[in-house]
FIBA-626323 format. One record per residue (C-alpha): residue number from 1; residue in three letters; x, y, z. Coordinates in steps of 0.1 Angstrom, whole numbers. Each point is the difference from the previous one (the first is absolute). Layout:
N
 seq type    xx    yy    zz
 NUM  ALA     X     Y     Z
...
END
This chain:
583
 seq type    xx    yy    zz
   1  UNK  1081  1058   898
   2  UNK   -21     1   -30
   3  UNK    -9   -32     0
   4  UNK    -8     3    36
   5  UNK   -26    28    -8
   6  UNK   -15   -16   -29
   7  UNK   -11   -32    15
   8  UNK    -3     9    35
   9  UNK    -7    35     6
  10  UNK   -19     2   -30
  11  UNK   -19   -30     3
  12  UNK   -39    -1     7
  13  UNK     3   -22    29
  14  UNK    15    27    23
  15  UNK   -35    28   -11
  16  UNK    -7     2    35
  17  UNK    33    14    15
  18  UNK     5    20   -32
  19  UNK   -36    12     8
  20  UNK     7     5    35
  21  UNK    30    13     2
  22  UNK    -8    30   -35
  23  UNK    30    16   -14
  24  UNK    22   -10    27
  25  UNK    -3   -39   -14
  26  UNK    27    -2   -21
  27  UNK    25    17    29
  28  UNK   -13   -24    25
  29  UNK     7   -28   -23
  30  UNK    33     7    -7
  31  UNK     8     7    38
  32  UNK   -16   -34     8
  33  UNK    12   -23   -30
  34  UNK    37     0    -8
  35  UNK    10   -16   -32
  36  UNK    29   -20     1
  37  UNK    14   -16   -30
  38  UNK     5   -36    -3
  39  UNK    -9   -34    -8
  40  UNK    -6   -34    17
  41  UNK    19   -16   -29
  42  UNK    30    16    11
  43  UNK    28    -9    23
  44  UNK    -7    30    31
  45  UNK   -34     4   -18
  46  UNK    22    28   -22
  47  UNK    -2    22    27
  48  UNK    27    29     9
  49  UNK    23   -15    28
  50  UNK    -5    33    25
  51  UNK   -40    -4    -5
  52  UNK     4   -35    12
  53  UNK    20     8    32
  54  UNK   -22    31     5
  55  UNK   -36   -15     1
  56  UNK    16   -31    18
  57  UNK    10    23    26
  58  UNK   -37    14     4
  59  UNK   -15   -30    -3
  60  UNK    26   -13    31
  61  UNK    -8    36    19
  62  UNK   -39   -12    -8
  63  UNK     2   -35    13
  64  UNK    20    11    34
  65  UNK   -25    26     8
  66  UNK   -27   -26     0
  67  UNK    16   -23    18
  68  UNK     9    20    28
  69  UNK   -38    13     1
  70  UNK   -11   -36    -1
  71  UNK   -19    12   -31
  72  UNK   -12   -34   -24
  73  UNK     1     6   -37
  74  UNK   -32   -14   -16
  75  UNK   -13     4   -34
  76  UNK   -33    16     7
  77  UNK     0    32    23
  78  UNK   -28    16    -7
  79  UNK   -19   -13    31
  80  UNK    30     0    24
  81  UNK    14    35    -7
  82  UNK   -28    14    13
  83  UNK   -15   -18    28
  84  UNK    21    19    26
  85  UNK   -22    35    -3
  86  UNK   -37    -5    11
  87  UNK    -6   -29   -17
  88  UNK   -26    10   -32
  89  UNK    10   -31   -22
  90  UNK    -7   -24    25
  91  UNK   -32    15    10
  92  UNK   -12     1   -41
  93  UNK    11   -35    -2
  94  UNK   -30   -28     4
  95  UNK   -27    33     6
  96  UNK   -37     3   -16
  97  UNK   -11    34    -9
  98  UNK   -27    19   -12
  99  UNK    -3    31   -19
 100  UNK   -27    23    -5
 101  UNK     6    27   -30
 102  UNK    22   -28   -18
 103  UNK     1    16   -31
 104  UNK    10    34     7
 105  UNK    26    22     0
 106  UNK    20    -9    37
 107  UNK   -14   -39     7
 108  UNK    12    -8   -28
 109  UNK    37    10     4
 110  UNK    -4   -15    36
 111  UNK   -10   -34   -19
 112  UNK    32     3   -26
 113  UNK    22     6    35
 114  UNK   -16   -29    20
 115  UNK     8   -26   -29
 116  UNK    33    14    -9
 117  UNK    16    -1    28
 118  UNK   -18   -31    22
 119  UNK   -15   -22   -31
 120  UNK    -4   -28    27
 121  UNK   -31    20     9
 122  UNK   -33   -20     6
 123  UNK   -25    17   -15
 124  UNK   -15    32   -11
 125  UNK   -31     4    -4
 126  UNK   -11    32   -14
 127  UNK   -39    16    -6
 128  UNK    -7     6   -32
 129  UNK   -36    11   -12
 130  UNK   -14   -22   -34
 131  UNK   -27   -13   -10
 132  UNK    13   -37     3
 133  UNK    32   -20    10
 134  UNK     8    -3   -35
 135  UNK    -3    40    -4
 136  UNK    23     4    33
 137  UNK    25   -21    -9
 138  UNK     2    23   -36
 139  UNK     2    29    21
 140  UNK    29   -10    18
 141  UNK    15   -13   -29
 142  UNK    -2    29   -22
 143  UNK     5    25    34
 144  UNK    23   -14    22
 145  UNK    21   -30   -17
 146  UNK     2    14   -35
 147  UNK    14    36    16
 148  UNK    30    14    -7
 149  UNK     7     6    38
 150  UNK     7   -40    -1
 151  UNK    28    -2   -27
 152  UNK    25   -11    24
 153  UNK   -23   -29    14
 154  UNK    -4    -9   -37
 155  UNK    38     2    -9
 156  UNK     4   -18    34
 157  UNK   -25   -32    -7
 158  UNK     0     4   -35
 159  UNK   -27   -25   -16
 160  UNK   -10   -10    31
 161  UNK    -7    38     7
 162  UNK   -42    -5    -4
 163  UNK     0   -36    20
 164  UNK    19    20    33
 165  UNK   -22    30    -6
 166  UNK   -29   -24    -2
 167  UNK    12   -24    27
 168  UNK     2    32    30
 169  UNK   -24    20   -11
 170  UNK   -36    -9     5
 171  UNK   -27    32   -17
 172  UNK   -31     0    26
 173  UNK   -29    14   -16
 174  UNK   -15    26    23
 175  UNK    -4    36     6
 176  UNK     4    24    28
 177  UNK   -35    16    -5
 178  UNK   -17   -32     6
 179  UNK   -13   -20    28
 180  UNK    26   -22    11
 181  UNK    19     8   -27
 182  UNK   -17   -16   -25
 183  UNK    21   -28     6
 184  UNK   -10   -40    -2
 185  UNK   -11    -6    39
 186  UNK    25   -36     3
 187  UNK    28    20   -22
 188  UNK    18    15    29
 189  UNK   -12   -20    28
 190  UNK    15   -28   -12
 191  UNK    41    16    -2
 192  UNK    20    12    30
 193  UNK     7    38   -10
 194  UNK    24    16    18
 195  UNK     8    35   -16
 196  UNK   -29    21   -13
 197  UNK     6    31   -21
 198  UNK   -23    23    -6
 199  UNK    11    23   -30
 200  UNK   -39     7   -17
 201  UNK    -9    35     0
 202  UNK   -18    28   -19
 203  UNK    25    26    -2
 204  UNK   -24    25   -21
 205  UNK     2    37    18
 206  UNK   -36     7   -14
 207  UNK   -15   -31     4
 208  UNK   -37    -3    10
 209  UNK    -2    -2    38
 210  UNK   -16   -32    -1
 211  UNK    22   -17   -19
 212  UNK    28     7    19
 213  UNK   -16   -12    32
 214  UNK    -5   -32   -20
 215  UNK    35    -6    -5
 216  UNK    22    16    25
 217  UNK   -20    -1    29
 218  UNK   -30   -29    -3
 219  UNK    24   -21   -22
 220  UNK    29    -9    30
 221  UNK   -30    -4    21
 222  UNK   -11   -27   -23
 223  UNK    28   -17    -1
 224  UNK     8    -2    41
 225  UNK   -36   -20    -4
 226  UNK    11   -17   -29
 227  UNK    12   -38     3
 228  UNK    37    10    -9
 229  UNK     3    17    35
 230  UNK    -9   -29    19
 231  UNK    32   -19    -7
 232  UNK    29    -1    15
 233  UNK    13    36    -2
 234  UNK    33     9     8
 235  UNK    -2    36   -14
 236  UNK   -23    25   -16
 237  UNK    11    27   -21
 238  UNK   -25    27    -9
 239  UNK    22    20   -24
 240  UNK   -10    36   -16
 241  UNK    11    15   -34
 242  UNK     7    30    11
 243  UNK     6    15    35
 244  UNK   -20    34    -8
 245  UNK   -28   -17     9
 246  UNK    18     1    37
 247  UNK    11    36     3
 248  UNK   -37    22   -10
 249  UNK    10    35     9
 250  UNK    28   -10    24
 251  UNK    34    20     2
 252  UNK    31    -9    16
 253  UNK    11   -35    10
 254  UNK   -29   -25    -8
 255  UNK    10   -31    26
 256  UNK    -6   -39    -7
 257  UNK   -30    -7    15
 258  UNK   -34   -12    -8
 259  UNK   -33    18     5
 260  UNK   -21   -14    26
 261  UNK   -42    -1    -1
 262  UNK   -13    36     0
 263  UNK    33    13    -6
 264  UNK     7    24   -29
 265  UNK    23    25   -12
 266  UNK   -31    27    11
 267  UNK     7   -12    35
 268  UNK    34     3     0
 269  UNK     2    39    -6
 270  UNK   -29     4    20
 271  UNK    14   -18    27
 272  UNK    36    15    -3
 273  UNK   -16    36     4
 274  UNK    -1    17    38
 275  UNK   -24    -1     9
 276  UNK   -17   -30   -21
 277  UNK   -24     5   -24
 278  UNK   -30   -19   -10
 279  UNK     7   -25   -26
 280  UNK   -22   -22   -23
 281  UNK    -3   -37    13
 282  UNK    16   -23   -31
 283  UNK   -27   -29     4
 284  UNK     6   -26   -27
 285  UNK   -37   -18    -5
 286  UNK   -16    39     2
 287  UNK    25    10   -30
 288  UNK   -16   -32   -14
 289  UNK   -38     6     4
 290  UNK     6    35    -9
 291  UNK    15   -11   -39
 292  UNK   -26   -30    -1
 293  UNK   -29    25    10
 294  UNK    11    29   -27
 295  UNK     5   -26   -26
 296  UNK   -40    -7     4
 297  UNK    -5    38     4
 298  UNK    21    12   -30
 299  UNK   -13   -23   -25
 300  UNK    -3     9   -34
 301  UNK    19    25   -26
 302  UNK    27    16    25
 303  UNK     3   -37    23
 304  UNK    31     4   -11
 305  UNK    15    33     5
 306  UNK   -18     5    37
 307  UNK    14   -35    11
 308  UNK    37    17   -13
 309  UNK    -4    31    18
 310  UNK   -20   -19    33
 311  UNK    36   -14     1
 312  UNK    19    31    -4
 313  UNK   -23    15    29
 314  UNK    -2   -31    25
 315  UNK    40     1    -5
 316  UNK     7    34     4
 317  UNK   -19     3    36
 318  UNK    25   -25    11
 319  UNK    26    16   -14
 320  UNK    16   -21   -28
 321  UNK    -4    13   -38
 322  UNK   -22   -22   -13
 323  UNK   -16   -34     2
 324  UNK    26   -26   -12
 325  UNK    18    11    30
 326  UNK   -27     2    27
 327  UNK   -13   -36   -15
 328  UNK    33   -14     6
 329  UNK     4     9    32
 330  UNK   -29   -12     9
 331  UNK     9   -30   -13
 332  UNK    29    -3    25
 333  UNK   -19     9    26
 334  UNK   -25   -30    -5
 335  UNK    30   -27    -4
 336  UNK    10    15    30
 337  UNK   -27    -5    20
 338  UNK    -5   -37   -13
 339  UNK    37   -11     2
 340  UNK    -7   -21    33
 341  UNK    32   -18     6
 342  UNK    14     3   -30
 343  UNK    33    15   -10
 344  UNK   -11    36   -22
 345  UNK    28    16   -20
 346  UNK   -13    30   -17
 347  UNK    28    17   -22
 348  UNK    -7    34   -16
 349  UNK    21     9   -29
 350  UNK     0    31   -15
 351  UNK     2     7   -39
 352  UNK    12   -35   -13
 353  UNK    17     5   -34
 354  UNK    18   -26   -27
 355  UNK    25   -17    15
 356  UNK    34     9     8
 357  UNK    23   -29    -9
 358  UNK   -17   -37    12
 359  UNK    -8   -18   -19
 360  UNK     8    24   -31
 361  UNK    -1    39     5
 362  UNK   -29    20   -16
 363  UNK   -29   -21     7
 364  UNK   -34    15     0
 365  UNK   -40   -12    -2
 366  UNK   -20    29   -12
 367  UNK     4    36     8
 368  UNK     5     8    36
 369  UNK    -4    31    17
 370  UNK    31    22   -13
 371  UNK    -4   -12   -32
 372  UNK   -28    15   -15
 373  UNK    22    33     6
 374  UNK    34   -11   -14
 375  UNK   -15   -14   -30
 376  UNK   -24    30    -8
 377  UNK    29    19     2
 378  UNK    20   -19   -21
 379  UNK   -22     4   -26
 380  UNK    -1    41     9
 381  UNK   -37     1     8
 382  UNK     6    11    36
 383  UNK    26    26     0
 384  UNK    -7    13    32
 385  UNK    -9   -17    39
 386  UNK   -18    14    28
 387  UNK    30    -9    27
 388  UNK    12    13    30
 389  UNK    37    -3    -7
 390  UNK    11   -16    32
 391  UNK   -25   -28    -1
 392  UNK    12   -33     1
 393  UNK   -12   -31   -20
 394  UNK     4   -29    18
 395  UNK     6   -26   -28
 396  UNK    12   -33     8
 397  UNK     8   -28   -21
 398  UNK   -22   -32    -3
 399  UNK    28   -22     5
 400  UNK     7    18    31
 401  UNK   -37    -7    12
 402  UNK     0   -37    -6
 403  UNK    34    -7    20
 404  UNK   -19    21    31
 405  UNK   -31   -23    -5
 406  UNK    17   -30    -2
 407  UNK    28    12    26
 408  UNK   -31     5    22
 409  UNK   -19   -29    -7
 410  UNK    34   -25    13
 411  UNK    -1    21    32
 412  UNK   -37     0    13
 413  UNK    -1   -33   -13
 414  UNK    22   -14    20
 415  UNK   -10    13    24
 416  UNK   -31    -7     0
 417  UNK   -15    20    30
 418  UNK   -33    20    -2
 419  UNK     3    39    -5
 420  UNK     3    26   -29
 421  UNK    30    18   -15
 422  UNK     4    26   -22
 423  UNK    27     6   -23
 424  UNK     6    30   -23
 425  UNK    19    -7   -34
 426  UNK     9    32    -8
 427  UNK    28    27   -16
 428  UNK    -8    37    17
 429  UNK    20   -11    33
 430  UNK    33   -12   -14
 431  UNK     5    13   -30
 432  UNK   -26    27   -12
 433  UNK    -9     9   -37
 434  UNK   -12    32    -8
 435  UNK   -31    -5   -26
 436  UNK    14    24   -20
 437  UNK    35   -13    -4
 438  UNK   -24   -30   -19
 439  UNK    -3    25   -20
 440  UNK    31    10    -9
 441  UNK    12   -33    -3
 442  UNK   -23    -9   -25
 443  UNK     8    37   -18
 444  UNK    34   -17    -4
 445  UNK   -13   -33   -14
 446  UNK   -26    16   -24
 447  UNK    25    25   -15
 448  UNK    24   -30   -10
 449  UNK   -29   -23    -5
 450  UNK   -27    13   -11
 451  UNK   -37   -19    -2
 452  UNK   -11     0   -40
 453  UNK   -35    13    -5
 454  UNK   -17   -25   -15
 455  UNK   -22    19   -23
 456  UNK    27    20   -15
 457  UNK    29   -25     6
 458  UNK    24    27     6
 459  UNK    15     6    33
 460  UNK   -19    24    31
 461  UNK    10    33    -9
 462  UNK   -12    17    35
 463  UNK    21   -14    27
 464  UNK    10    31    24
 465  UNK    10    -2    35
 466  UNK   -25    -2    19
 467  UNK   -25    28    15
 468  UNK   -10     8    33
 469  UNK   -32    18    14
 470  UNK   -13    -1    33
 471  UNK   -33    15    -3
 472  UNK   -24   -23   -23
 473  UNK   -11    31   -18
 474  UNK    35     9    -8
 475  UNK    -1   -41   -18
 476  UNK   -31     5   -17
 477  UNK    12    32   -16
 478  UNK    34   -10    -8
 479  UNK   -14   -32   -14
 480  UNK   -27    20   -21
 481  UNK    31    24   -12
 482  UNK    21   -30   -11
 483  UNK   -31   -16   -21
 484  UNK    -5    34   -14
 485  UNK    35     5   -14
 486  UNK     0   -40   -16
 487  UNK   -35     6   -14
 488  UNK    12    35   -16
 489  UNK    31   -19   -16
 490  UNK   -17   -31   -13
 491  UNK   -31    15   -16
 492  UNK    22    24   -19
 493  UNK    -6   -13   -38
 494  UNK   -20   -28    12
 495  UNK   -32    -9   -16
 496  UNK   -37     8    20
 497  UNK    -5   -38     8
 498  UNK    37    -4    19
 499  UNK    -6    33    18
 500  UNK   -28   -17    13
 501  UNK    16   -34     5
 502  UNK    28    22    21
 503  UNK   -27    21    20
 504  UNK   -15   -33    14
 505  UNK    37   -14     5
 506  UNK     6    29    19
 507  UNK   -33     5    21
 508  UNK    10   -39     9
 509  UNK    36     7    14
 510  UNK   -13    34    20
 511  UNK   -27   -25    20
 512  UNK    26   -28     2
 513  UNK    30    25    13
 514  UNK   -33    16    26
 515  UNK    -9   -34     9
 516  UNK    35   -10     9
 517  UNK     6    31    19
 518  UNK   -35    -6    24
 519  UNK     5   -38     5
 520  UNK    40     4    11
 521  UNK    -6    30    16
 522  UNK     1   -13    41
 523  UNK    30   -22   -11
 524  UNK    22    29   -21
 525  UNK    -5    21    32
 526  UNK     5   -30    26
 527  UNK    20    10    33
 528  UNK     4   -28    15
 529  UNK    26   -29     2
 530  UNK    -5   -34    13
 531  UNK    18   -21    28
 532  UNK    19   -31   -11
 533  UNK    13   -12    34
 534  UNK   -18   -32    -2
 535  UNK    15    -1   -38
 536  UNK    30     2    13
 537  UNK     4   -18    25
 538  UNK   -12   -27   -18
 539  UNK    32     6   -25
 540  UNK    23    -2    34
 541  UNK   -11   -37     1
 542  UNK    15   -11   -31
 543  UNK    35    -1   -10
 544  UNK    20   -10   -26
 545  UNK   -12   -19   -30
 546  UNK   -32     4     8
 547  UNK    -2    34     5
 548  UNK    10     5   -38
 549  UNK   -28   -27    -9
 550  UNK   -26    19    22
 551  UNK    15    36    -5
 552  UNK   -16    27    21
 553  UNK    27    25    -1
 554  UNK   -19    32   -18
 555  UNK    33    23    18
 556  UNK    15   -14   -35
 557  UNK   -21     6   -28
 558  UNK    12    29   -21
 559  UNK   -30    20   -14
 560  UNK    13    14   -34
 561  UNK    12   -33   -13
 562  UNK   -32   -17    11
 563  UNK   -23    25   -17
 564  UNK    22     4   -29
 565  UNK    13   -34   -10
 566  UNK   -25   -25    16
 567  UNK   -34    14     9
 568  UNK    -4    21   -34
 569  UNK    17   -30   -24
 570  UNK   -25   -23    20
 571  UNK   -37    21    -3
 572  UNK    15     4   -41
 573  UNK     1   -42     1
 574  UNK   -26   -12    20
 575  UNK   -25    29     1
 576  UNK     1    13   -33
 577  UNK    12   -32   -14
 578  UNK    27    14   -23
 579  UNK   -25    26   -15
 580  UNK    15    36     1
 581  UNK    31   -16    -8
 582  UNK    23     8   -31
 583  UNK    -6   -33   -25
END
């Protein structure tokens, strides 16, 4: 046994399942991998007679099963164990692809996926924006092939890692907010694409209105008259980072289905009242002449700020909170509209966070949009929230995202028949989290392990459970209360220049908490929940092994141990990079 654990469970070769599987490794080890004592230089191998007769008589019981279900043993499964669901490796096998957004957050996993599991892929060619091939080709290296996400490719290829990597995946320099991409005219033309992604987006909630017209809206208009759309297409997916952008100031059961020209969430209420109301007509080019005409108007000192708050306004008289959101749905309203006969997934998932167990659990790009709040609070410089208590956050995980994309992308592709389909990835309608059960979740994993302030290298002293208010005023005075009482303790015996330093320190974590509170306000009060029929059905389609290879099943993800021993271990790794952590 103790061999066994030294130099096999212990060994570096098996990091991915230890990483995949946490705590739980060594118990699924030992389940799996039965020592039994022996040697081939003995007579019986040295084995125990009764162990003999026992695994020859499940080996027998293995043998007669197959036979009687025709089954044929062969030494490689992976392909054959799973063509009987809806058939995703042998639609990834032979394909070209190309992938907008390549460096970010989601394409990326969805390019890890792809190779893992079909390596006999064509091609993916993925748009980076450099200065020069040379410059691209760094990129990718430094942003896609030399991440950590793609340890298990590595361990799987070893030194022939970089020569796979560079063999599959082909950097295209180019950029969504230029004409035709930005890309070499003969590039594309010349290769038979048949899966386009689209993953680039500005996801900025006070970005300049202009600028987020130039990306979420113009830019997928760019590239349906780029040269990539006029290959071969057997699917388009036009995929969104988060589904807010969908719901506005919806309630109830948001269903999958796309917005159609001159449809907005506006029209919906209006329309839904008796008798109708008059409703503001969503026109796409007019929100575009409006942003290009004010950027001429506005210019000078404040361009900036009244292109932010043109945004805020041209949002909010369609009804969604800002202009990330309105942009984007623009933006699926013009693919829409220029989709002609080809096949349009669109999937909307909702908050995508680090991943939950493929291929290693914890993963995580950057912060995302619950993270800003669990990690200020871990460091006890938001104490409180401005929450209804019965909202829901509809997290899900980014591995549960890519399986639905790639899930998708087998079936329409297959297909192959002109039309668009809509599929929610998301949480609230199977298995609902209550935002501020995140809350007290991470309560539990700060109190046992606590993030080091790095300026005084001794643990976060403030962590309380957290606060509720309702009203904003309520926030803002709790908030100014709770800064009161630190400052009050800390300048105590200090010295006139750290008062100072701690007055500024303070005035900084009062906007910060404030600023938090406005931006997340729509989504800490949110009502509504979003349909996943599509989702789901999609899940009824596969069985077997690859259903656990393509998981879907959110009905099984248990909150508490997510937050507390896989999201919160993986912002301390891969946002904070070990920093906050005890030495």
């Amino acid at each position: 046994m103790d061999i066994m654990k030294i130099e096999i469970i212990d060994s570096e070769l098996f990091e991915c399942l230890k990483q995949r599987h946490g705590k739980n490794y060594p118990d699924f080890m030992l389940r799996k991998s039965i020592p039994v004592v022996g040697s081939l230089c003995e007579s019986d191998l040295g084995m125990d007679a009764d162990l003999i007769s026992e695994i020859a008589e499940e080996v027998d019981a293995i043998i007669n099963s197959a036979a009687n279900t025709n089954f044929k043993f062969a030494t490689t499964i992976a392909k054959t164990s799973i063509s009987n669901g809806i058939g995703i490796l042998e639609f990834l096998s032979g394909k070209t692809y190309f992938i907008t957004g390549a460096t970010s957050f989601l394409a990326k996993a969805v390019v890890e996926k792809i190779l893992r599991t079909e390596p006999d892929v064509d091609k993916i060619f993925v748009l980076i924006k450099a200065k020069s091939q040379e410059a691209a080709v760094d990129r990718m290296k430094t942003e896609i092939i030399d991440s950590e996400l793609f340890q298990c490719l590595k361990q799987r290829h070893g030194e022939y890692y970089q020569d796979f990597m560079l063999t599959k995946v082909v950097p295209v320099i180019g950029s969504m907010c230029e004409s035709e991409l930005g890309m070499d005219a003969n590039l594309m033309s010349e290769e038979e694409v048949d899966v386009i992604i689209n993953s680039a987006a500005n996801t900025n909630f006070k970005e300049r209105f202009d600028v987020s017209l130039n990306t979420n809206t113009v830019g997928p208009r760019r590239l349906m008259d780029s040269q990539a759309s006029t290959a071969r297409i057997l699917e388009f997916s036009y995929m969104y980072r988060l589904v807010t952008y969908v719901s506005g100031e919806r309630e109830g059961m948001i269903m999958e289905k796309p917005f159609q020209m001159g449809e907005s969430i506006a029209k919906e209420k209006a329309t839904s009242e008796l008798p109708p109301l008059s409703y503001p007509l969503l026109n796409v080019d007019s929100e575009l002449e409006i942003a290009m005409d004010s950027k001429v108007a506005f210019e000078g000192n404040l361009e900036n700020l009244k292109m932010k708050e043109l945004g805020l306004e041209r949002a909010r008289i369609h009804d969604w909170h800002n202009a990330y959101e309105l942009s984007k749905a623009m933006g699926e309203i013009v693919i829409n509209s220029m989709r002609g006969d080809i096949p349009l997934v669109i999937i909307h998932p909702t908050i995508i966070e680090s991943t939950l167990e493929d291929p290693f659990p914890g993963w995580i790009q950057g912060n995302r949009m619950l993270d800003t709040m669990i990690l200020s609070y871990g460091k006890g410089i938001l104490p409180s929230l401005l929450l209804n208590p019965e909202t829901v956050v509809d997290v899900i995980q980014i591995d549960m995202i890519v399986n639905a994309i790639i899930a998708a992308m087998e079936k329409h592709g297959i297909a192959g028949k002109p039309g668009i389909k809509v599929y929610h990835v998301p949480s609230s309608a199977v298995n609902p989290l209550l935002l501020i059960d995140v809350f007290k979740y991470s309560y539990e994993h700060f109190i046992c392990s606590p993030i080091i302030n790095t300026e005084t290298e001794r643990e976060t002293q403030s962590i309380k459970e957290m606060k509720l208010f309702s009203s904003m005023d309520d926030f803002s005075s709790h908030i100014q209360t709770e800064i009161a009482q630190q400052r009050r303790f800390t300048i105590s015996g200090s010295n006139s220049n750290a008062s100072q330093r701690f007055q500024k320190k303070c005035k900084v974590i009062f906007e910060h908490a404030m600023d938090l509170a406005k931006s997340y306000q729509p989504y800490t009060f949110f009502k509504g929940r979003f349909d996943n029929s599509n989702t789901h059905n999609l899940m009824e389609g596969m069985f077997g092994e690859e259903m656990k290879r393509f998981r879907l099943d959110m009905e099984s993800v248990d909150w508490e141990d997510y937050i507390t021993n896989i999201h919160i271990l993986g912002l301390k790794k891969h946002v904070l990079k070990g920093r906050g952590m005890p030495k």
